[in-house]
N, C-alpha and C positions, 0 to 999 in steps of 0.2 A: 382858782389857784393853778397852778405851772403843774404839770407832770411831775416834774423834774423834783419840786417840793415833797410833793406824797409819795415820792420812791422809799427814802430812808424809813419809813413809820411804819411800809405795808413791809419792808423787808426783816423791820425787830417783831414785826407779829410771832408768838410761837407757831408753829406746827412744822409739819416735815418741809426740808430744804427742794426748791425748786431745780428744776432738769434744763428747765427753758423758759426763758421770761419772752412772751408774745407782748408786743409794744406798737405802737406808732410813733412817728415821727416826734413827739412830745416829749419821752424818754431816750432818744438821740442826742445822750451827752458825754464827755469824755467823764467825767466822775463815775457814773452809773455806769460805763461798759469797762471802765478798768474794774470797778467792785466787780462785776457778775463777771468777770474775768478773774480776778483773784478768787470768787468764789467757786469756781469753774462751773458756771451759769452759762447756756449756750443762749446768747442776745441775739432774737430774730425783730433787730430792729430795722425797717427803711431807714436809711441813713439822710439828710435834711439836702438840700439844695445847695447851701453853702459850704460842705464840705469836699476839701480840697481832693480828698481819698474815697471815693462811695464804695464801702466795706460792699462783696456781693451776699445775698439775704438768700435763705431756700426759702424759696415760692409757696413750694406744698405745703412745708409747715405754718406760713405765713396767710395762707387762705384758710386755715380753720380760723382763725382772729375772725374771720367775717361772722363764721357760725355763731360765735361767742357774741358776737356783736350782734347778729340777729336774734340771737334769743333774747339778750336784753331787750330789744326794740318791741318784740311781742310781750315780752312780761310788763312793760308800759303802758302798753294798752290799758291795762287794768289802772281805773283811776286811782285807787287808790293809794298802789304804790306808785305810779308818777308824783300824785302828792304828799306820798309818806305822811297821813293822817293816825298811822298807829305812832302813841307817844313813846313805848317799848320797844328796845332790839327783840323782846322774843315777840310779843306781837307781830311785829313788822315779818321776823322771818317766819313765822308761821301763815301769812297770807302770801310769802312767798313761793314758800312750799305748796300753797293750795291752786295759787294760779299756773306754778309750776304742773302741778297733775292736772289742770282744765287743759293746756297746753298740751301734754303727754295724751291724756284719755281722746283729743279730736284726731290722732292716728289711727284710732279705733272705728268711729263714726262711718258709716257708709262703706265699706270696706267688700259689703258682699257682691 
């Protein structure tokens, strides 16, 4: 499915309103940056190839997206949630959480 589809659904979610929406090129639409505009939502989106205007992006804020991104790609590892085998959201987040602290605790390991 399109970025651009899953914007509206993750923005009616409740909890507190976002400061800065981190995106990729995916979410570079005029719908979704005039909302986070009316919402006054700072969009650190790369803007697409085919646009006539290439909005300039801050870098710095835009390289934590990697972090973000790398830590996904480590919590993958674990097969279980690449396969999402738990049939539950709490299940599922509760082996998130667990692989999340194997994650956390290997900053510990070898350290001395």
């Amino acid at each position: 499915m399109s970025d651009v589809k899953g914007y509206a659904p993750l923005m009616a979610e409740p909890g507190p309103k976002p400061k800065v929406l981190l995106g990729d090129k995916g979410y570079d639409a005029d719908a979704i940056l005039n909302d986070l505009d009316n919402n006054d939502i700072v969009a650190v989106i790369p803007p697409k190839r085919n646009r006539k205007v290439q909005p300039p992006i801050d870098g710095e804020i835009y390289a934590l997206r990697n972090l973000v991104e790398r830590c996904f790609s480590k919590l993958k590892h674990s097969r279980r949630l690449a396969t999402r085998y738990d049939k539950t959201a709490t299940s599922f987040l509760g082996f998130i959480i667990i692989a999340s602290v194997r994650l956390w605790l290997r900053h510990f390991v070898d350290i001395t």
